[in-house]
ZADOTI-504287 format. One record per residue: x, y, z of N, C-alpha, C, O in turn; residue number from 1; chain. Coordinates in nm, 4 decimals, padded with zeros to 6 digits. Layout:
! residues N
{{X; Y; Z}; {X; Y; Z}; {X; Y; Z}; {X; Y; Z}; NUM; A}
...
//
This chain:
! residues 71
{{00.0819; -00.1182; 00.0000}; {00.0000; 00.0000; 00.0000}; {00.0872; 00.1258; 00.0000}; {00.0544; 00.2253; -00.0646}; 1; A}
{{00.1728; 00.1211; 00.0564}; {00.2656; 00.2537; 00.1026}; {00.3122; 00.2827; -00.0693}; {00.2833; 00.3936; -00.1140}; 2; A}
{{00.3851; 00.1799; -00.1648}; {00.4291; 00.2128; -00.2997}; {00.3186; 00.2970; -00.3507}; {00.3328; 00.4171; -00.3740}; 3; A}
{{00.1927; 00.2225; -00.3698}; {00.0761; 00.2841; -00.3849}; {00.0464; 00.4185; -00.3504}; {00.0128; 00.5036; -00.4327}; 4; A}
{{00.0613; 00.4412; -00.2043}; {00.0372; 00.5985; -00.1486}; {00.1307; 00.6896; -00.2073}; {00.1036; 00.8081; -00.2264}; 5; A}
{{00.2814; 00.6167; -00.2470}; {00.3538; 00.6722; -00.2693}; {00.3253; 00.7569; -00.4214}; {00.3189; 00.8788; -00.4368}; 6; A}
{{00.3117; 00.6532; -00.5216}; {00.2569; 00.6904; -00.6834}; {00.1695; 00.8128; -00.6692}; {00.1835; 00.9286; -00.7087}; 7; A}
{{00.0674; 00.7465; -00.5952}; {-00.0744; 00.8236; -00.6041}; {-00.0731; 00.9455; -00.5076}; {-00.1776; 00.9634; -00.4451}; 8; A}
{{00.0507; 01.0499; -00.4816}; {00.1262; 01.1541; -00.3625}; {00.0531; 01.1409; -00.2625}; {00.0773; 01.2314; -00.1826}; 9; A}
{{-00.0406; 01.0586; -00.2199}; {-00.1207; 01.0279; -00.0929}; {-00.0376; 00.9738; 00.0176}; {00.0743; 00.9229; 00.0107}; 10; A}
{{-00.1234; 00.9972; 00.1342}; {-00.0400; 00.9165; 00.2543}; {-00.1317; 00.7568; 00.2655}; {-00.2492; 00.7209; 00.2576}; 11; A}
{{00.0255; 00.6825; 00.2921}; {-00.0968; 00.5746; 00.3433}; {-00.1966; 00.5588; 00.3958}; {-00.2909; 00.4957; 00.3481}; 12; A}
{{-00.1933; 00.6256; 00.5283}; {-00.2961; 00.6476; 00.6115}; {-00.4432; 00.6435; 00.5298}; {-00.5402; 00.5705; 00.5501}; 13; A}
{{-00.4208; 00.7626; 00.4174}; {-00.5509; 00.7881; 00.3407}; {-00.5884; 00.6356; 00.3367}; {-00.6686; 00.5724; 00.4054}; 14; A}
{{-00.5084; 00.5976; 00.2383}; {-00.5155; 00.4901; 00.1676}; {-00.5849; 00.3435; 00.2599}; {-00.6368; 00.2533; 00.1942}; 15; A}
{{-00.5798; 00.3369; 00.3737}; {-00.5765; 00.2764; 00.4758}; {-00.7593; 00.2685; 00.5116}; {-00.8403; 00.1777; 00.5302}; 16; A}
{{-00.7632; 00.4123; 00.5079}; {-00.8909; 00.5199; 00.5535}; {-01.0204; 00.4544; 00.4443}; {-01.1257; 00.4021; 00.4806}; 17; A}
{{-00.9788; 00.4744; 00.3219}; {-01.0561; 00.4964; 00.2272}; {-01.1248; 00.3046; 00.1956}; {-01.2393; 00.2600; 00.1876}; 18; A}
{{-00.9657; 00.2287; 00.1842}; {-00.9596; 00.1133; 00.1590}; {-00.9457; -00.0124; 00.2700}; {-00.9063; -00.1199; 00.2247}; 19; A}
{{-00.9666; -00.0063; 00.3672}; {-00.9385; -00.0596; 00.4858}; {-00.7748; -00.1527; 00.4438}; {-00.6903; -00.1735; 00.5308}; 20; A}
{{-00.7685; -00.1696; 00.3896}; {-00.6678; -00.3081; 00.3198}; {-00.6095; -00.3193; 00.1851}; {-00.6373; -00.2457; 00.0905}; 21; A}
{{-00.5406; -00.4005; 00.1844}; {-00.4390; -00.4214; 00.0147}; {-00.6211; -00.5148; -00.0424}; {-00.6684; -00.4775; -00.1497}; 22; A}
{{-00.6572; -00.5662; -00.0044}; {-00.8229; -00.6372; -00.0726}; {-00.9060; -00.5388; -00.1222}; {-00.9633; -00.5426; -00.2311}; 23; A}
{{-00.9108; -00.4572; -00.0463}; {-01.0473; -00.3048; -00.0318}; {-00.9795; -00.2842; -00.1728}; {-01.0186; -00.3424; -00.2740}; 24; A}
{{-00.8612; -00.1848; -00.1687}; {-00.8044; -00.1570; -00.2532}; {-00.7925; -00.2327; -00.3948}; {-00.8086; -00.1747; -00.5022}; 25; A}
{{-00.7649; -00.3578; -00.3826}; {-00.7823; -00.3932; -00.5244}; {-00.9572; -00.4760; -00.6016}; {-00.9685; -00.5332; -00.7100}; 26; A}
{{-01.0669; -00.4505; -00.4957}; {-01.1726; -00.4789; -00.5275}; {-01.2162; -00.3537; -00.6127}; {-01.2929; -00.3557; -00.7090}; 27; A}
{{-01.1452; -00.2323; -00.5524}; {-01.2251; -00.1301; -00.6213}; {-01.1143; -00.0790; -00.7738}; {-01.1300; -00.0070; -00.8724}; 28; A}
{{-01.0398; -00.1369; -00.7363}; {-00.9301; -00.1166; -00.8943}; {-00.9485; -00.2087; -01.0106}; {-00.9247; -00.1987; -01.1310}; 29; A}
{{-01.0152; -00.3318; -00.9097}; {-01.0434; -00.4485; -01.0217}; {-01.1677; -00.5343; -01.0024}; {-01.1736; -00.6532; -00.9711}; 30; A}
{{-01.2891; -00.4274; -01.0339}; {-01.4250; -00.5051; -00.9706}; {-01.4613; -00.6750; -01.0260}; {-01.5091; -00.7644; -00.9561}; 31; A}
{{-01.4242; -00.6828; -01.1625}; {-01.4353; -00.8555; -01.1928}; {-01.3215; -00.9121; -01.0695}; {-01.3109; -01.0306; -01.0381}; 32; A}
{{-01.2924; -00.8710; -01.0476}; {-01.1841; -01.0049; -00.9251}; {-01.3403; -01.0773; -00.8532}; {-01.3786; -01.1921; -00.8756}; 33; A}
{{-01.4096; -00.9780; -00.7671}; {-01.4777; -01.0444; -00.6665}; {-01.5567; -01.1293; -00.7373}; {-01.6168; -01.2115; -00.6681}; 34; A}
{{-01.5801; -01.1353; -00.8904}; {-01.6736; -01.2116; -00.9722}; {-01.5814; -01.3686; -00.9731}; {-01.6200; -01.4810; -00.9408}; 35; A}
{{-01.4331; -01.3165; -01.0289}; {-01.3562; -01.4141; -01.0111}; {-01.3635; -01.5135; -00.9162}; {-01.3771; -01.6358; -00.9204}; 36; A}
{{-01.3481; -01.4112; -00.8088}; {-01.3234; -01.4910; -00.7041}; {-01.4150; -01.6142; -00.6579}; {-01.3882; -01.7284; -00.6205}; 37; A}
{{-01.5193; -01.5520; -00.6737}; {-01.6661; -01.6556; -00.6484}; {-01.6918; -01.7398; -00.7820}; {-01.7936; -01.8089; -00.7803}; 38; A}
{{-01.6171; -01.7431; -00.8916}; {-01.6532; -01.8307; -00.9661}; {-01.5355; -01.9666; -00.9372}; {-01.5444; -02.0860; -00.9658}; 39; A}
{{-01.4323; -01.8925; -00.8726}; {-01.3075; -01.9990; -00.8454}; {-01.3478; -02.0418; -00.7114}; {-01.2894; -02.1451; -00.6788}; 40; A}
{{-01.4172; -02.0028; -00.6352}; {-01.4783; -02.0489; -00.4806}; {-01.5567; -02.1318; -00.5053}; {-01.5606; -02.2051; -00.4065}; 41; A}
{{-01.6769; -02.1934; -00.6379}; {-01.7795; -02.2427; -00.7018}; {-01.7044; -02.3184; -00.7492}; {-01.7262; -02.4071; -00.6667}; 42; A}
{{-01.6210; -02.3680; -00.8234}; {-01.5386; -02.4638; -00.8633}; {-01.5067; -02.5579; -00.7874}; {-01.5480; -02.6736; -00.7958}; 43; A}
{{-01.3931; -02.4926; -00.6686}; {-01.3715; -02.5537; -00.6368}; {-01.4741; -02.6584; -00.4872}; {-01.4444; -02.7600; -00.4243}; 44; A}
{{-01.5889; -02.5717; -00.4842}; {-01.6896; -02.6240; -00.4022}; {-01.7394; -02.7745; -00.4983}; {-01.7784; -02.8837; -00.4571}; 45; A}
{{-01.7261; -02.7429; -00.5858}; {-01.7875; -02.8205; -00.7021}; {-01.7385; -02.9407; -00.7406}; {-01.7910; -03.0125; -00.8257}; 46; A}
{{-01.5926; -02.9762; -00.6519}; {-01.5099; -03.0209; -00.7177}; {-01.4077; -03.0128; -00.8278}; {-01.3022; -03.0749; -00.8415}; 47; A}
{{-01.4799; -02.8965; -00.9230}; {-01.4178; -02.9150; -01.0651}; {-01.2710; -02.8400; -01.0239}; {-01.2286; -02.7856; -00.9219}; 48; A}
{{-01.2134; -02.8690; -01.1677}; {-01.1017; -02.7707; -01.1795}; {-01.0482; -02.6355; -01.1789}; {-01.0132; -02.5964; -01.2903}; 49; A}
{{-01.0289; -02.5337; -01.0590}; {-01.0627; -02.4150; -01.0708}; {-00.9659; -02.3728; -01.1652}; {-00.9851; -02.2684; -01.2277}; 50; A}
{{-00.8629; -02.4420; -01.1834}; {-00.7945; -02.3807; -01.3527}; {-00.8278; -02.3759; -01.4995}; {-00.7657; -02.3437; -01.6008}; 51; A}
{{-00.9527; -02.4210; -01.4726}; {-01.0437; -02.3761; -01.5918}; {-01.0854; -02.2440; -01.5815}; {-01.0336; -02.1636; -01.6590}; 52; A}
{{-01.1994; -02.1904; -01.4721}; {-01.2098; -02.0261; -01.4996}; {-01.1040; -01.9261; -01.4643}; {-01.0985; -01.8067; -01.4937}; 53; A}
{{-01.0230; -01.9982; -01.3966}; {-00.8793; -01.9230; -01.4252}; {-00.8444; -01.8781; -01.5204}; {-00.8352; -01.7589; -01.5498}; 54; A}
{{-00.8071; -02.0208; -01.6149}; {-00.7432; -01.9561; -01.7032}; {-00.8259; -01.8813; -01.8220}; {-00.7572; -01.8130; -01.8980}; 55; A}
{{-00.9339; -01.8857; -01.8404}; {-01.0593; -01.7769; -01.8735}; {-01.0443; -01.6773; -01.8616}; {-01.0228; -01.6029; -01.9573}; 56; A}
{{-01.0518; -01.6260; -01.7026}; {-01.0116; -01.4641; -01.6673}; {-00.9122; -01.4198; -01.6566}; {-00.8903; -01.2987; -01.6608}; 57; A}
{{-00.8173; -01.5190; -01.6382}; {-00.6685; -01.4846; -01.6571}; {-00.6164; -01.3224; -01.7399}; {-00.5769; -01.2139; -01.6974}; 58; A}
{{-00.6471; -01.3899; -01.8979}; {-00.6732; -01.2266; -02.0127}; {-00.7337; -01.1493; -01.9565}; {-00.6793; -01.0389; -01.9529}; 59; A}
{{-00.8043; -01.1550; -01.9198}; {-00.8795; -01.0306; -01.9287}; {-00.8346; -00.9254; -01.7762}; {-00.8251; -00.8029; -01.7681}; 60; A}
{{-00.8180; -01.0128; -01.6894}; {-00.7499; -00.9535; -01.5828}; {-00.6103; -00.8746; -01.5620}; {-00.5743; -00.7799; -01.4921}; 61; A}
{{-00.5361; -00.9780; -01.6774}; {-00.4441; -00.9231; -01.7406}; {-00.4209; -00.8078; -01.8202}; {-00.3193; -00.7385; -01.8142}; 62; A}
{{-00.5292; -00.7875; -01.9032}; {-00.5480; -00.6189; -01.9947}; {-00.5882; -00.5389; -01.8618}; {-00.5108; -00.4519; -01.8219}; 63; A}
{{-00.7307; -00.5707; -01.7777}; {-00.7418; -00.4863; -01.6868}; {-00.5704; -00.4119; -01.6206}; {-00.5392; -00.2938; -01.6359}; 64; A}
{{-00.5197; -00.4733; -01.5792}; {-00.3920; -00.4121; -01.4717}; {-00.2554; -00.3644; -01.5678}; {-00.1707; -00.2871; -01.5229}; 65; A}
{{-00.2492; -00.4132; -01.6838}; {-00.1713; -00.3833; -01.8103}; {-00.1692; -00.3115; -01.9068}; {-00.0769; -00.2732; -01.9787}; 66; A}
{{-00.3342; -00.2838; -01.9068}; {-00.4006; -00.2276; -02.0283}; {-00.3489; -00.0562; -02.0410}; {-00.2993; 00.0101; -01.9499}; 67; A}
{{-00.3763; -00.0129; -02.1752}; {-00.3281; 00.1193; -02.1491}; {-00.4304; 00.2237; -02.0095}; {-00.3783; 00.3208; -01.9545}; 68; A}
{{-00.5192; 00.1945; -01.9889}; {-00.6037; 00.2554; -01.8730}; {-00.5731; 00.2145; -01.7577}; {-00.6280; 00.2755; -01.6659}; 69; A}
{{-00.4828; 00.1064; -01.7215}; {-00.4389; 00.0545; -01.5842}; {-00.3373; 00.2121; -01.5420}; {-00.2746; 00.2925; -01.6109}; 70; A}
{{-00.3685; 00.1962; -01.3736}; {-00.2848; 00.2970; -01.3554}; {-00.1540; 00.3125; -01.3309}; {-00.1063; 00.4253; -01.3190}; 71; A}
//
């Protein structure tokens, strides 16, 4: 978080404030995660292979944080 506060000329603290956590923080930078997340929580409840919707969202998660609009 602190690199973060650092980029973004904020204090951690803010960062802390706003986002309770390094999670808070990247739910709201990367809202498909929590979709992710519950489709890889469903898998593996399921038995199946959660490296199947892995590797599905994988791309796309990947442009999200890479993409020219990532920050």
């Amino acid at each position: 978080m602190l690199a973060v506060a650092k980029l973004a000329k904020a204090s951690n603290e803010i960062l802390y404030r706003l986002y309770d956590d390094k999670c808070g923080l990247f739910e709201v930078m990367a809202p498909d995660s929590v979709a992710a997340k519950t489709v890889l929580e469903q898998a593996i409840a399921a038995g199946d292979d959660p490296a199947d919707p892995l590797e599905r969202f994988s791309p796309v998660f990947l442009e999200v944080i890479l993409g020219e609009r990532a920050i």
